[in-house]
LODRENFI-173764 format. One line per field, with one value per residue: x, y, z of N, C-alpha, C, O in turn; residue number from 0. Coordinates in Angstrom, 3 decimals, m for minus. Layout:
BEGIN
n_c1 (X;...) $
n_c2 (Y;...) $
n_c3 (Z;...) $
ca_c1 (X;...) $
ca_c2 (Y;...) $
ca_c3 (Z;...) $
c_c1 (X;...) $
c_c2 (Y;...) $
c_c3 (Z;...) $
o_c1 (X;...) $
o_c2 (Y;...) $
o_c3 (Z;...) $
seq (NUM;...) $
***
This chain:
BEGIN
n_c1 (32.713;31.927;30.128;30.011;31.769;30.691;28.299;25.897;26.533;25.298;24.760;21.927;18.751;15.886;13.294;13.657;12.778;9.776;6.882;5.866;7.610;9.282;8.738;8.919;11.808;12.682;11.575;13.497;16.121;16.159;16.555;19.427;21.925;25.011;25.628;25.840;24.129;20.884;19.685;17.773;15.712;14.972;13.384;10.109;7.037;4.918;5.089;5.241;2.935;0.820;2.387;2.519;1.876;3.568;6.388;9.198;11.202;14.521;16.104;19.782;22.408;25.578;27.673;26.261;23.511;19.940;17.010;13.744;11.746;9.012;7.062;4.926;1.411;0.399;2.958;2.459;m0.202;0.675;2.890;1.991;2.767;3.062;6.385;7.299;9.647;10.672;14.128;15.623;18.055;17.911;15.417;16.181;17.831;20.101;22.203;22.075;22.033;24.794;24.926;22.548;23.485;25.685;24.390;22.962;24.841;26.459;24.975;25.194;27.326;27.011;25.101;22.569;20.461;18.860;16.153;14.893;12.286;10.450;7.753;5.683;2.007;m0.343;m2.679;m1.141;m0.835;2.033;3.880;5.227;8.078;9.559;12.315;13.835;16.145;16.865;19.354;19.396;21.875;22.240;23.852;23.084;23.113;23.081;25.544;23.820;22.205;19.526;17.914;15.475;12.873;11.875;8.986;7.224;5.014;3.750;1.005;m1.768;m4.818;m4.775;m3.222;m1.776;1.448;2.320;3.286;5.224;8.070;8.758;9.479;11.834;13.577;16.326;16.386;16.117;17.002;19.872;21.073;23.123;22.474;24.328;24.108) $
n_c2 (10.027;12.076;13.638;15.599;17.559;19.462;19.780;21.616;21.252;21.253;21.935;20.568;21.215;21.598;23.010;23.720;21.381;19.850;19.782;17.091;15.303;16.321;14.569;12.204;12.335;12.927;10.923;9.290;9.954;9.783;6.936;6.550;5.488;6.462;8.182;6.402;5.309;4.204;0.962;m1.084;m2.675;m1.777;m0.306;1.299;1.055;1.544;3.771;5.720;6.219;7.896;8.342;6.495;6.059;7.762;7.163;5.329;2.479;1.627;m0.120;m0.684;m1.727;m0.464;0.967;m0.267;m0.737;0.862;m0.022;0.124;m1.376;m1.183;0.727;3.038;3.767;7.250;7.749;6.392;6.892;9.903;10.097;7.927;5.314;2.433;2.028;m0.254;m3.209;m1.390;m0.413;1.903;3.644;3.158;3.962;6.752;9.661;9.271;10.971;11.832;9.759;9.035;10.688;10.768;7.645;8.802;10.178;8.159;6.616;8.177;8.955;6.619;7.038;8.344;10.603;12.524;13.419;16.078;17.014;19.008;20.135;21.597;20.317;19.553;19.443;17.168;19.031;20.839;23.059;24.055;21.639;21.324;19.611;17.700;15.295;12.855;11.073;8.703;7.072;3.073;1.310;m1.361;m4.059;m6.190;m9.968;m9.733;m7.975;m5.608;m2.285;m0.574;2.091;4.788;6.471;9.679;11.157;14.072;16.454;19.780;20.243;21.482;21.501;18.662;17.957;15.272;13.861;15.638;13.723;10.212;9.914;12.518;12.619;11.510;13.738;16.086;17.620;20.750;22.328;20.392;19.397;17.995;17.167;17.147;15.256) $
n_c3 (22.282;20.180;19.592;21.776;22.034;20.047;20.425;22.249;25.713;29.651;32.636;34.524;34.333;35.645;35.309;32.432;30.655;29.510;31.100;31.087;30.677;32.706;35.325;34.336;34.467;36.570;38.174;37.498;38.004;40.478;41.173;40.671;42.114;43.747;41.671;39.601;36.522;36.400;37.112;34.954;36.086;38.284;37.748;37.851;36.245;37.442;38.731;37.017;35.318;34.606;32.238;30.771;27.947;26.037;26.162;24.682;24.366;23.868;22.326;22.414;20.098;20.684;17.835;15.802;15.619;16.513;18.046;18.274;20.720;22.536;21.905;22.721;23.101;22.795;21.080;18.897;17.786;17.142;15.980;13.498;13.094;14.839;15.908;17.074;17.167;15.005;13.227;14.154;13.420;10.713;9.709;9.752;8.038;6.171;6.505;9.150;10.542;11.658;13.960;15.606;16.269;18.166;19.691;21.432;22.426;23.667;25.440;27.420;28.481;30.508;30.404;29.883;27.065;25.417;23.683;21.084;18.683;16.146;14.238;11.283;11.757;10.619;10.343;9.375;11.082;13.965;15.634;18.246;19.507;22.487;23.181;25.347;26.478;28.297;29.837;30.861;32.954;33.169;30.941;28.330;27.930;25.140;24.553;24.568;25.369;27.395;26.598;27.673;25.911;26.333;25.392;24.518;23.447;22.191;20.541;18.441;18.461;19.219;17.115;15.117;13.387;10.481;8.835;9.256;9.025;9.561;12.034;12.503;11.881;11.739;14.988;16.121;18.718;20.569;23.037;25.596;28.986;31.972;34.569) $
ca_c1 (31.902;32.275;29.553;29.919;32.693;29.916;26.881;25.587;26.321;25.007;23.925;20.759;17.865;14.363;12.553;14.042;12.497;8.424;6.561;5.221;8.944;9.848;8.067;9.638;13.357;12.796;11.864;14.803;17.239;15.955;16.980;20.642;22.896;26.178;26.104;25.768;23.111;19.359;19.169;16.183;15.027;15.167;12.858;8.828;6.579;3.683;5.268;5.102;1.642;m0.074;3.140;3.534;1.629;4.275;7.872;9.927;12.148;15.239;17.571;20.973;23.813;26.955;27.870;25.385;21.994;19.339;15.940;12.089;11.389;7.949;6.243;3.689;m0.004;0.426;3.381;1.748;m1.100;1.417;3.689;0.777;2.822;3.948;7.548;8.105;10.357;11.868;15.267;15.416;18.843;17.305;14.340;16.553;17.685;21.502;22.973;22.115;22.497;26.001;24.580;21.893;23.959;26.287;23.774;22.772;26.099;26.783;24.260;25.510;28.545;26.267;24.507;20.746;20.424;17.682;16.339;13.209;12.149;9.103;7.433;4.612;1.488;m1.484;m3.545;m0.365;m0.163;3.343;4.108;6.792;7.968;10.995;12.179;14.552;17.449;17.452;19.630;20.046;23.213;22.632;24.380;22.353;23.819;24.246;25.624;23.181;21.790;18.414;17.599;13.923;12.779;10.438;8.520;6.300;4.567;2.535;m0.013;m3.449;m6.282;m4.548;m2.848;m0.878;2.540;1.798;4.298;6.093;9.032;9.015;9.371;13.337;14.817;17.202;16.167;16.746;18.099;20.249;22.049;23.461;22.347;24.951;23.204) $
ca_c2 (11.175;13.277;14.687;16.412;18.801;19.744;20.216;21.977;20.608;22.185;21.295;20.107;22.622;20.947;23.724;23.625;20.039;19.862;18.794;15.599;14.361;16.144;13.734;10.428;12.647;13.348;9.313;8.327;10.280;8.909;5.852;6.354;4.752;6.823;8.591;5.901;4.747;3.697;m0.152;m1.146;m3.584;m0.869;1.175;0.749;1.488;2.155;5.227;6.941;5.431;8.196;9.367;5.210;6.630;8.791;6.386;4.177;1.779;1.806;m1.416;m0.010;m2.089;0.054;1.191;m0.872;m0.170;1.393;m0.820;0.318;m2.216;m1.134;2.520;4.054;4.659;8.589;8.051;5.720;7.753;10.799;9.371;7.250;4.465;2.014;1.838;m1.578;m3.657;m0.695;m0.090;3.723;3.963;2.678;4.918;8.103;10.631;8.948;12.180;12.290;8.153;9.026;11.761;9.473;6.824;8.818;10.678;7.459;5.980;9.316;8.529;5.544;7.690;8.846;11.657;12.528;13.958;16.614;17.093;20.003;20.145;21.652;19.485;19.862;18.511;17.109;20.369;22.082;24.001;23.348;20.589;21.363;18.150;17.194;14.136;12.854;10.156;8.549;5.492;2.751;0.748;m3.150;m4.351;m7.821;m10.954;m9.950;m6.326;m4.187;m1.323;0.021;3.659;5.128;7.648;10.202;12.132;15.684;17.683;20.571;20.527;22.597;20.505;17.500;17.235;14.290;14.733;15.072;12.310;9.568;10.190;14.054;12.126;11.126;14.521;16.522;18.761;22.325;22.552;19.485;19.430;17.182;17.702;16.649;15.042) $
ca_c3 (22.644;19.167;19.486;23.054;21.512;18.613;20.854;23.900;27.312;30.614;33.928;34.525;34.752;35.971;34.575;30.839;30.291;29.440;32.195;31.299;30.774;33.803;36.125;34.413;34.630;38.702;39.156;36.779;38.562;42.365;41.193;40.327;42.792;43.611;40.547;38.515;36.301;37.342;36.374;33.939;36.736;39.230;36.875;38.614;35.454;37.956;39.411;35.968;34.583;33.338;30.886;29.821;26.288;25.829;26.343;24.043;24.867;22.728;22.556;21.699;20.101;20.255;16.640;14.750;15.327;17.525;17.823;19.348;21.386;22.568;21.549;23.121;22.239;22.185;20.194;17.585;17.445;16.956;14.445;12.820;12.809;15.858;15.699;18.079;16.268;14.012;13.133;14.259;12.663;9.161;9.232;10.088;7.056;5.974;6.796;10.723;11.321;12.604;15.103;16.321;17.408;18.721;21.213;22.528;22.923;24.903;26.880;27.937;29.396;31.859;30.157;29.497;25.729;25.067;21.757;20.696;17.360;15.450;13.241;10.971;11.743;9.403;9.903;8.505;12.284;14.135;16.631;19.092;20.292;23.241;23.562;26.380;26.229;29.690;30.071;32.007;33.264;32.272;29.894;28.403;27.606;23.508;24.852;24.320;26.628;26.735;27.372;27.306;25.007;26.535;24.187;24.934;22.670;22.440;19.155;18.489;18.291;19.263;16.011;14.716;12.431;8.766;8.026;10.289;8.736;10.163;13.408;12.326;11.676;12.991;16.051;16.361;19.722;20.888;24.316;26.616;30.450;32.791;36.126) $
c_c1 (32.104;31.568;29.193;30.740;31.377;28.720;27.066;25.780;26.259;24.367;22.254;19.490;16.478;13.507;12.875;12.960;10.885;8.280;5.972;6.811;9.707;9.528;8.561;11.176;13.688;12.569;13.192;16.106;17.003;16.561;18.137;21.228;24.423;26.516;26.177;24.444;22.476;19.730;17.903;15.524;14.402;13.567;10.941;7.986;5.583;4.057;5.406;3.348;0.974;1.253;3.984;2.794;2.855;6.044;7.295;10.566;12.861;16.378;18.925;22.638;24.770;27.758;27.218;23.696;20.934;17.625;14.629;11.725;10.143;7.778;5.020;2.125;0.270;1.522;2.786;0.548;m0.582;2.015;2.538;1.346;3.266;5.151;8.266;8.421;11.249;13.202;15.243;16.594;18.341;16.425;15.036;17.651;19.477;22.151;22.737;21.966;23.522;25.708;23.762;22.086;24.886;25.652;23.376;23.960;26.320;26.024;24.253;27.123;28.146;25.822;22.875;20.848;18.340;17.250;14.888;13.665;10.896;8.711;6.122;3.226;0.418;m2.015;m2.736;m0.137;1.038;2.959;5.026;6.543;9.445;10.972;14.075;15.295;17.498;17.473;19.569;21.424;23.568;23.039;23.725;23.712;24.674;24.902;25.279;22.900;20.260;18.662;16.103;13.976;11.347;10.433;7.405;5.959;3.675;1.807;m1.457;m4.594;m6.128;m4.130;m2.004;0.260;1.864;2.470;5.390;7.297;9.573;9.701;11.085;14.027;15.095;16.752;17.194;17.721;18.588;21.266;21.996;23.398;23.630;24.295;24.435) $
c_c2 (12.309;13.956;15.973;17.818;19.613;20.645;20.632;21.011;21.320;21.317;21.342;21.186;22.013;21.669;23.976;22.760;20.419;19.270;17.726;14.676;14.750;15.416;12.379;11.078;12.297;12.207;8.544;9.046;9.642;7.625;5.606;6.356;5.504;7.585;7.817;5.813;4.040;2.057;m0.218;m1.605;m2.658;0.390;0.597;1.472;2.390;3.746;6.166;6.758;6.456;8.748;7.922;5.432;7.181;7.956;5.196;3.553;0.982;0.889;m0.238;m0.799;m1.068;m0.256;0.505;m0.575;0.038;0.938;m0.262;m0.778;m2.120;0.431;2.995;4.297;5.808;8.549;7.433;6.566;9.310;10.667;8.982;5.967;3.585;1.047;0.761;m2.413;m3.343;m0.447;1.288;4.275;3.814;3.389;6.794;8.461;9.782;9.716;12.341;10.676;8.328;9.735;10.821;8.837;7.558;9.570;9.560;6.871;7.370;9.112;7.566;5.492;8.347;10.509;11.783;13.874;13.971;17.085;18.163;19.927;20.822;21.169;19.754;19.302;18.495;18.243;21.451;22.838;23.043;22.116;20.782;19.947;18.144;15.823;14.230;11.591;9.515;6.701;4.618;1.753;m0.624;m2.940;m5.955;m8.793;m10.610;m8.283;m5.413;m3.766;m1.336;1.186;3.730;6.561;8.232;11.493;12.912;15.915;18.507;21.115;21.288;21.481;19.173;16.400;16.211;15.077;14.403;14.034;11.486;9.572;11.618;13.590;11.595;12.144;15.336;17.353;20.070;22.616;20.656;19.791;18.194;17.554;16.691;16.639;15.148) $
c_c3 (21.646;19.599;20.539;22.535;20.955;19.675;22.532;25.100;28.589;31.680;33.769;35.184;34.592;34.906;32.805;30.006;30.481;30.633;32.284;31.517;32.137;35.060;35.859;34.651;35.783;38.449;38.525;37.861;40.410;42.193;40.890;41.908;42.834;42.612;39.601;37.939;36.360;36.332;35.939;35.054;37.703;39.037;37.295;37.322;36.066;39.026;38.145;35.067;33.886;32.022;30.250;28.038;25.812;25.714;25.302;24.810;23.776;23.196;21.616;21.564;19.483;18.853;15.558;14.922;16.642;16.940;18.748;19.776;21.975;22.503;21.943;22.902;21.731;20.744;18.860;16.916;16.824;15.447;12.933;12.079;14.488;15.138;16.797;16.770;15.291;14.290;13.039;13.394;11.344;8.592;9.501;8.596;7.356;6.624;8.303;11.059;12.276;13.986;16.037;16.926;18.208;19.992;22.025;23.227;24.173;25.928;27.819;29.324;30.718;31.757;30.148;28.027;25.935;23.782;21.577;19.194;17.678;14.554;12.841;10.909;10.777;9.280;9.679;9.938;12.875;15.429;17.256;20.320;20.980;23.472;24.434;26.173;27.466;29.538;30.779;31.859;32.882;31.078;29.902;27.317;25.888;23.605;24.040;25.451;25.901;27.403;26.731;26.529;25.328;25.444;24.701;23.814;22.830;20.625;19.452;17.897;18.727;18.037;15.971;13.610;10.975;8.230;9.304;10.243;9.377;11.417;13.492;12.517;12.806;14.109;15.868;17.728;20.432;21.852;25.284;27.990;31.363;34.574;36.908) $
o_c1 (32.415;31.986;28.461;30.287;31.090;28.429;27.784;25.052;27.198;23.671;21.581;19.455;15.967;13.088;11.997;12.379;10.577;9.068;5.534;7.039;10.502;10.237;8.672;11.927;14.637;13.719;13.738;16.938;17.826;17.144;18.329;20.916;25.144;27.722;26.581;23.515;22.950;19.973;16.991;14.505;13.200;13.033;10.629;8.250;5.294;3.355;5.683;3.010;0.527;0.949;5.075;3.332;3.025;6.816;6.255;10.627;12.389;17.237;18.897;23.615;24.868;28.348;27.615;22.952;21.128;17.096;14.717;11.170;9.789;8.493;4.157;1.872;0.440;1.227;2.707;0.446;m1.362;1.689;2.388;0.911;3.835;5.138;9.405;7.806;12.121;13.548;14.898;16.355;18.506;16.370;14.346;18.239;19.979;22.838;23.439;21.704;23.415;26.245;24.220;21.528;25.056;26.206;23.367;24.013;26.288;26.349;23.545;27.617;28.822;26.042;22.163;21.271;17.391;18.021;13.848;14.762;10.308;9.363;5.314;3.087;0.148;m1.962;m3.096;0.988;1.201;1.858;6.025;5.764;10.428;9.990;15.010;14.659;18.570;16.700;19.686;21.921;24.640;22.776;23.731;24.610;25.798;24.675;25.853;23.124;19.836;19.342;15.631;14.833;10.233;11.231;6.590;6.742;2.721;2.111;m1.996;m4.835;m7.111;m4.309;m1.297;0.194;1.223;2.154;6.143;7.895;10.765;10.594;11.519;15.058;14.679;17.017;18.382;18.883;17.705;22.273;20.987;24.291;23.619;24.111;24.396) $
o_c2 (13.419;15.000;16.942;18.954;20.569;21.840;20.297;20.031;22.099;20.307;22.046;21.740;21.936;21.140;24.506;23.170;21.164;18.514;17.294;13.723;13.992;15.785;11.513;10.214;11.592;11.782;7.523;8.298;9.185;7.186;4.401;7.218;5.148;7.795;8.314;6.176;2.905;2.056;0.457;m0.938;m2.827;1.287;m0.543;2.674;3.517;4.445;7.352;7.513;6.237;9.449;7.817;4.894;6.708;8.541;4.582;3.910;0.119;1.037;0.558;m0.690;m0.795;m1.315;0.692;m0.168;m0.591;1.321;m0.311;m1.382;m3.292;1.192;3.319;5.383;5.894;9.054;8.117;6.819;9.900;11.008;9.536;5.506;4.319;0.070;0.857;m2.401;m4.030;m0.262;1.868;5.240;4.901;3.595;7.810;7.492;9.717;9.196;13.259;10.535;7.964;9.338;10.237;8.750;6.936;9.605;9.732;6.682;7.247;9.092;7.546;4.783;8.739;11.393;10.846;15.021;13.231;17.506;17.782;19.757;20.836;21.542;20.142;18.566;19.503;18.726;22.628;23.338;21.854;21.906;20.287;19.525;18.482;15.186;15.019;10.941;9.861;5.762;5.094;1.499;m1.049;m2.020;m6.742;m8.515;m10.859;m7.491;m4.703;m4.396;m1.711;1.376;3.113;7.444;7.827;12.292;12.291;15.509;18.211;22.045;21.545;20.915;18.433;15.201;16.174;16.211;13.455;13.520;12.093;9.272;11.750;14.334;11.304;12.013;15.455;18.424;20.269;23.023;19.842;20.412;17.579;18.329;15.468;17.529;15.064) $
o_c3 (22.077;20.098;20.336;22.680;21.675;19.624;23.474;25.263;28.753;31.578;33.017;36.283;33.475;33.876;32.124;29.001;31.411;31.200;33.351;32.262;32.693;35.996;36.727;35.105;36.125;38.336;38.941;38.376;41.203;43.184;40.728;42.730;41.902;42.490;38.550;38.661;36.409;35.125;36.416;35.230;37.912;39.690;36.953;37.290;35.666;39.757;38.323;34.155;32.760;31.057;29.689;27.070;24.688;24.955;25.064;25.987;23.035;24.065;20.677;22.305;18.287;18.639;14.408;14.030;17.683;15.896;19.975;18.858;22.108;23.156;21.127;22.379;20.515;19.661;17.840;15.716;16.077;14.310;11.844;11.024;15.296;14.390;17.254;15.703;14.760;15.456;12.010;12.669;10.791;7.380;9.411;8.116;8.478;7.503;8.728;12.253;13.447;15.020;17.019;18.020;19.257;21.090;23.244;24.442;25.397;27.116;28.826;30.202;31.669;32.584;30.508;28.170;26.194;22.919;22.114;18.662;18.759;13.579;13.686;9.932;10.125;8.149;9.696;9.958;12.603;15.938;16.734;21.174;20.320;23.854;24.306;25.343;27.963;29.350;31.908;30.762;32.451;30.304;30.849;26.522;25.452;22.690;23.213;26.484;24.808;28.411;25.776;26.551;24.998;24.954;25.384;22.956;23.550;19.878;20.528;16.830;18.702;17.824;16.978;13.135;10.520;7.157;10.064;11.277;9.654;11.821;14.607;13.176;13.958;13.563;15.616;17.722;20.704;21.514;25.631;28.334;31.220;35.404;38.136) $
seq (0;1;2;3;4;5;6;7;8;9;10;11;12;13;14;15;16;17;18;19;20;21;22;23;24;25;26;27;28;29;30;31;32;33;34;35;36;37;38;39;40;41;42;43;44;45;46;47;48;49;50;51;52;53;54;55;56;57;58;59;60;61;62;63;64;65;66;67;68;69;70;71;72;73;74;75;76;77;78;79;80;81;82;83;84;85;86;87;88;89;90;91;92;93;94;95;96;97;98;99;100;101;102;103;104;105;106;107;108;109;110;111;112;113;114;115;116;117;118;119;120;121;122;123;124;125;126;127;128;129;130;131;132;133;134;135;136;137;138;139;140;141;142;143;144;145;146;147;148;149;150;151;152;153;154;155;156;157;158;159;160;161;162;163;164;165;166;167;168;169;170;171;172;173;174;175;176;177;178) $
***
């Protein structure tokens, strides 16, 4: 957990979080069990349906690499690439790989990692984008986890990013919510 020392951590504040991601947060957290974390199986797609544009789903082997497993319309259309099958560690800036994995691994401790950025989009106006970290508890046969990756933004015209690569770097504010 390096990076908990480093970065913000705070209780959990509904209203902080955009509201498209706060609607998959509230059904992810109904489904935790005792305080632990929601199983994948557990996880009903059709109670979030209109914000399935918007979610990843991020295989995560512990200290080696972090995989998109399926991406989104909005985000593909966002990005302007679909990132199922990518190596998210591979496409992220050398210098923040280590950070990366280590917010998901944290999340695997039973956190939810929040991330805002502004990013620039094609028509040159900004993009403020949040994205959300929410894990769950299986562990699969070659131990990996998955956690979902919800993604918000708010653009002007319904812009896209000027580059898919923008879509890697670091965020401005990064905190850990404790449920």
């Amino acid at each position: 957990m390096d990076n908990l020392a480093r970065e913000r951590h705070r209780r959990f504040d509904r209203e902080a979080v955009y509201p498209a991601n706060r609607s998959i947060l509230e059904y992810w957290l109904s489904l935790r069990r005792d305080e632990a974390l929601p199983l994948r199986s557990d996880f009903d797609l059709n109670h979030i349906r209109p914000s399935l544009p918007k979610l990843s789903l991020i295989q995560i082997w512990p200290e080696e690499r972090l995989v998109c497993r399926l991406s989104g319309t909005a985000i593909v259309r966002m990005i302007g690439r679909d990132l199922t099958g990518c190596d998210v560690t591979a496409n992220t800036a050398p210098e923040f790989r280590r950070e990366r994995m280590a917010r998901y691994l944290n999340c695997m401790d039973g956190f939810v990692h929040r991330s805002v950025r502004t990013l620039q989009g094609a028509s040159g106006d900004p993009v403020r984008n949040e994205c959300l970290i929410l894990p769950f508890a299986d562990i699969r046969e070659d131990g990996s986890r998955q956690a979902l990756l919800a993604a918000d933004w708010f653009a002007a015209r319904g812009d896209q990013l000027a580059s898919a690569e923008s879509a890697f770097v670091a965020p401005e504010l990064s905190e850990y919510l404790a449920i």
